[in-house]
C-alpha positions in Angstrom: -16.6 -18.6 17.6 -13.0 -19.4 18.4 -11.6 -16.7 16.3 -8.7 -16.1 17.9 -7.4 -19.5 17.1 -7.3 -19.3 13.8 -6.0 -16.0 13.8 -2.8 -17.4 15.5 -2.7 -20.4 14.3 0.4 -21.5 12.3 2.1 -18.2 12.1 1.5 -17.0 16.0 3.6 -20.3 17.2 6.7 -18.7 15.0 7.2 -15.4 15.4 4.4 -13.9 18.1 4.3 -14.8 11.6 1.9 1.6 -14.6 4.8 2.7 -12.8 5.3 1.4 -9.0 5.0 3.8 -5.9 6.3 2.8 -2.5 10.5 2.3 -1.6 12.2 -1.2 -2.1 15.5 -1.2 -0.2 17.3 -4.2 -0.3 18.8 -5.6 3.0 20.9 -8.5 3.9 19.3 -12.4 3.8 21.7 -15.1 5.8 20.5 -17.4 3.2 22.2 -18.0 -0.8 20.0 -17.4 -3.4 17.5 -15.4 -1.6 17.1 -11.7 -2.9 15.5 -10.1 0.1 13.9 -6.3 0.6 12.1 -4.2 3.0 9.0 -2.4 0.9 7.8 0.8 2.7 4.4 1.2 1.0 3.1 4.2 0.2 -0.8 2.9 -0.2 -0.7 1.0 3.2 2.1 3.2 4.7 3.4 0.1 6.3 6.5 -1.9 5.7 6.3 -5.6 4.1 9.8 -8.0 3.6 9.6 -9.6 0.3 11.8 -12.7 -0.6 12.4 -13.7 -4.1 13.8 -16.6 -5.5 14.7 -16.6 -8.4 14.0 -19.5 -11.6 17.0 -21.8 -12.4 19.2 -20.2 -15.4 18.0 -17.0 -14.5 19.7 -14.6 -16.8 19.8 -10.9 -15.1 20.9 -9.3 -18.4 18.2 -11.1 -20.4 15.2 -8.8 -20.5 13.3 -10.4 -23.2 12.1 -13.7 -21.2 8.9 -13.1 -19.0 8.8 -15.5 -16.0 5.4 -16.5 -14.6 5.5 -15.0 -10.6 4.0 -17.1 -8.0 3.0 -14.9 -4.7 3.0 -16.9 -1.6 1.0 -14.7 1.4 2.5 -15.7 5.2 5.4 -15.0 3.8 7.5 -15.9 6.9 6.6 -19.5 7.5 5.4 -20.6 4.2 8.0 -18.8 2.2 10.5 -20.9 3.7 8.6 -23.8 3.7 6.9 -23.9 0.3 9.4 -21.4 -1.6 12.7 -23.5 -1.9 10.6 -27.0 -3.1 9.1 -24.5 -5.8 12.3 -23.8 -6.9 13.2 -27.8 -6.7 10.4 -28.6 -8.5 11.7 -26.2 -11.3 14.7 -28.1 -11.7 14.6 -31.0 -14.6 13.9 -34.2 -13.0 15.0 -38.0 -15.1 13.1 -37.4 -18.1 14.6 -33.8 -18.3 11.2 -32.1 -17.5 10.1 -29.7 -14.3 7.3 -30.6 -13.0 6.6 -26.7 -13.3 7.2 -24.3 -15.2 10.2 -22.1 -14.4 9.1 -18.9 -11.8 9.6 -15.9 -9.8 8.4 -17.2 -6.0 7.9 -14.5 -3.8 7.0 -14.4 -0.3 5.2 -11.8 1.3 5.6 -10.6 5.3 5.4 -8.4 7.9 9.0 -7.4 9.5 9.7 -10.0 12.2 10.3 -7.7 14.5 6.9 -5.8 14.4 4.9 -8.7 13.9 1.1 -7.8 14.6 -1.6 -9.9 14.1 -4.5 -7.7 14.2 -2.6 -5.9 11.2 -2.2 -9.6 9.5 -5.9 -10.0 10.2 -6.9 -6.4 8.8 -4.6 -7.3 5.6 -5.8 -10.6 5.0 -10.2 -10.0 5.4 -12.5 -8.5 3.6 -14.7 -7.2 6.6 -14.6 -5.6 10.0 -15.9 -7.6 12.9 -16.1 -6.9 16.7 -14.7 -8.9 19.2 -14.0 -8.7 22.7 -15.1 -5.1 22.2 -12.9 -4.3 19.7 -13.0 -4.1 15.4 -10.7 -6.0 13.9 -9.8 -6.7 9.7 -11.7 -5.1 6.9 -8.5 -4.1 5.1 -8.3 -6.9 2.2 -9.3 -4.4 -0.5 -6.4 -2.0 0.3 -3.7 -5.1 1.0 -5.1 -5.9 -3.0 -4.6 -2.6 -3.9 -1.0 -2.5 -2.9 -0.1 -5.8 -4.7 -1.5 -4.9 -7.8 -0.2 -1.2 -8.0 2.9 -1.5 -5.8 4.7 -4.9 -5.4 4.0 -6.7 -8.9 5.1 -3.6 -10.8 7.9 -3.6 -8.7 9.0 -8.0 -9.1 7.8 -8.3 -12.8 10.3 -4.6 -13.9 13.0 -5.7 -11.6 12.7 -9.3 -12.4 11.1 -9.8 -16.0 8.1 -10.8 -14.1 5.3 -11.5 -17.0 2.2 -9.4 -15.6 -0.3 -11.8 -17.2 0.7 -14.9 -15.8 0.7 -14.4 -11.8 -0.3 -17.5 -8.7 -1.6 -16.4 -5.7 -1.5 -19.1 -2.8 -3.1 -18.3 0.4 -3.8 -20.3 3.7 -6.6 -19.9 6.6 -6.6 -15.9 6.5 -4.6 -16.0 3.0 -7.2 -18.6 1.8 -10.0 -16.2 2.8 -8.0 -13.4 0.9 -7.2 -15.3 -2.2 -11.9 -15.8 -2.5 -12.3 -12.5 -1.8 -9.4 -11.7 -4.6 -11.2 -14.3 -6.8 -14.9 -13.2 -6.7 -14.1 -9.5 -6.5 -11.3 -8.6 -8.9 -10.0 -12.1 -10.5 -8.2 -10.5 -13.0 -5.8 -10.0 -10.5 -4.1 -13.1 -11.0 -4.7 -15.8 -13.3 -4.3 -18.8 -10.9 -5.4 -19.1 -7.4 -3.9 -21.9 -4.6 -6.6 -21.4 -1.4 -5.8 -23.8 1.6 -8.0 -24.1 4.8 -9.7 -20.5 3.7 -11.7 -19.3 6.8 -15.3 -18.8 4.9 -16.6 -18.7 8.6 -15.0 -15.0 8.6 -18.3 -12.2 9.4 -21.0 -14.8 9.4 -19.9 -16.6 6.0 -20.0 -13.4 4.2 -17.8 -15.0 1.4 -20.5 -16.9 0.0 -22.8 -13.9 -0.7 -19.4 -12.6 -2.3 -19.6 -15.8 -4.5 -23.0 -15.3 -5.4 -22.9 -12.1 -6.4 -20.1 -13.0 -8.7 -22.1 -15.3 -10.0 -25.4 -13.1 -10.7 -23.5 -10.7 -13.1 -20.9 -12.9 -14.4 -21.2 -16.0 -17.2 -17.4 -17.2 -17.0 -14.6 -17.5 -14.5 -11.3 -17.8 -16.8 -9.1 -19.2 -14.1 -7.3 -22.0 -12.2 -8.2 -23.3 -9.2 -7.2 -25.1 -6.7 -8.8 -25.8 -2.9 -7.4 -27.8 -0.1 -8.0 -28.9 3.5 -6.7 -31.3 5.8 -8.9 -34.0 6.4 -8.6 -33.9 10.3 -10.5 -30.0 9.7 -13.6 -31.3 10.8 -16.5 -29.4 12.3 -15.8 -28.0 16.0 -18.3 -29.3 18.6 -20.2 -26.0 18.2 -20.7 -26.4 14.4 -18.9 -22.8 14.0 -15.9 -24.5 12.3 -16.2 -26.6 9.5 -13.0 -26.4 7.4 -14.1 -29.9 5.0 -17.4 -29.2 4.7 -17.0 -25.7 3.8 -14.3 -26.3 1.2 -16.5 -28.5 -0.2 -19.5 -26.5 -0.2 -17.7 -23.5 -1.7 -16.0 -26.0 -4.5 -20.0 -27.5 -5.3 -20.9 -23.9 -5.4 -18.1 -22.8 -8.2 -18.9 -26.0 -10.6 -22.8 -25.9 -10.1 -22.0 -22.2 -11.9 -21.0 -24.1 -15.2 -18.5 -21.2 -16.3 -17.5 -22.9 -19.5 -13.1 -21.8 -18.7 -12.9 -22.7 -14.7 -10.5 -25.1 -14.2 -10.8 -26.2 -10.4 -9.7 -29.3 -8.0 -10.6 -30.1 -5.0 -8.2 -32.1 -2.4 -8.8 -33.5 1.0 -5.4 -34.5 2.2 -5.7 -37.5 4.5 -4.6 -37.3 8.2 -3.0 -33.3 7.7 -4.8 -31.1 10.2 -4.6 -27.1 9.9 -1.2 -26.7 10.4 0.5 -29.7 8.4 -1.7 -29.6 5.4 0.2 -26.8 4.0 3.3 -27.2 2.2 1.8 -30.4 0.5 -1.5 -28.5 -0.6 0.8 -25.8 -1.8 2.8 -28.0 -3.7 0.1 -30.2 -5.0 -2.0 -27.0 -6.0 0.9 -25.2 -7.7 1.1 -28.2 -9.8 -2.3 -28.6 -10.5 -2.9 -24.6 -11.0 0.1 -24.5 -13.5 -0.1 -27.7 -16.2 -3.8 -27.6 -16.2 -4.2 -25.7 -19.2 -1.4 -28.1 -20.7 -3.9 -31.7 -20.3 
């Protein structure tokens, strides 16, 4: 299984990328319009930067408007490159309409300059596996824990965040998060954005996860949106199978009939691993957010 490269991939080439507990200090951000922190948590005992930009008209003194939040995981790459269009897309276009609604964005890292990616790996899966002698991930249910009890008390009190209406998007190891979130605690958001997820991860354990959602559940109230890059065909082993898996999982989730799933699927043409993912993003946060409105 060639593991390691899609452990790497994409964020390895960059930078090798109830009341609140934990400590938010603000630092400095070179770039305008960026509100930028270091967040020491106290359930992971590890330090995260989290960038925030803020919706258009945002009114700091205005505590009665509740903005959806939209979590973007990677935070260092995709932040950047998905955040700001977010924000653009916010913005009223010639018929004086968004194409989304107006939100919190807020990217989610490790420090640049302690960048591990066994820690990204342990954050981001669900399971332990062993390779090349050594365990690696299992720590998804804890990275969960500290977004739900730490970081979105901490953006929706600090920023009028609304705590019911929350987007996670997720990529390769984020997109294998954001199924694990989905089948094990979905009320932890109400929307979900999953690019290239790695369902390979500890012998396809993600679609017994699925499964057993399915045996003791009769609805899925959420939005969904999966994509993959067309060029994310199977490897010449059959290990990796990035198309046929996202469609596999997507046939699995509509076969369910849960009467208030809204899910898309989207194949981008000629986007590999790397490329597909600021226009999934883009095209799934504007799926996952009108849905409900067609």
């Amino acid at each position: 299984m060639k593991l390691f490269y899609y452990l790497a991939i994409g964020l390895s080439a960059f930078y090798l990328s109830t009341a609140h507990a934990g400590t938010a200090k603000s630092k400095s951000f070179s770039r305008m319009g960026v509100q930028s922190y270091t967040y020491s948590s106290d359930v992971l005992s590890r330090d995260y930067v989290i960038d925030i930009v803020l919706p258009p008209g945002f009114n700091p003194a205005d505590s009665t408007t509740k903005y959806p939040v939209i979590y973007i995981l990677d935070g260092y790459i995709q932040f950047p490159m998905v955040g700001f269009n977010l924000y653009q897309e916010q913005l009223p276009g010639d018929d004086g309409v968004g194409k989304i609604p107006r939100a919190i964005i807020v990217g989610i890292e490790q420090p640049i300059t302690s960048y591990d990616w066994k820690l990204r790996a342990l954050d981001m899966t669900p399971t332990e596996i062993e390779k090349n002698g050594s365990l690696i991930g299992g720590g998804a249910d804890n990275f969960l824990t500290f977004l739900n009890s730490e970081l979105k008390p901490f953006i929706n009190s600090t920023y009028s965040g609304n705590e019911n209406d929350q987007t996670l998007l997720g990529h390769s190891l984020g997109g294998l998060f954001g199924l694990h979130t989905l089948f094990t605690q979905p009320h932890s958001f109400s929307r979900y954005v999953i690019g290239s997820p790695t369902t390979w991860w500890d012998n396809d354990y993600i679609f017994s996860k699925e499964q057993n959602y399915a045996a003791s559940n009769t609805d899925l109230n959420k939005n969904v949106f999966l994509f993959v890059g067309s060029t994310e065909t199977c490897n010449a082993d059959g290990e990796l199978c990035g198309v046929e898996d996202v469609k596999k999982i997507t046939r699995r989730l509509k076969s369910r009939n849960y009467e208030n799933l809204i899910i898309k699927r989207k194949i981008l043409k000629k986007e590999n691993h790397n490329s597909v993912i600021a226009p999934g993003f883009n095209r799934g946060v504007e799926f996952v957010m009108n849905a409900n409105n067609k």
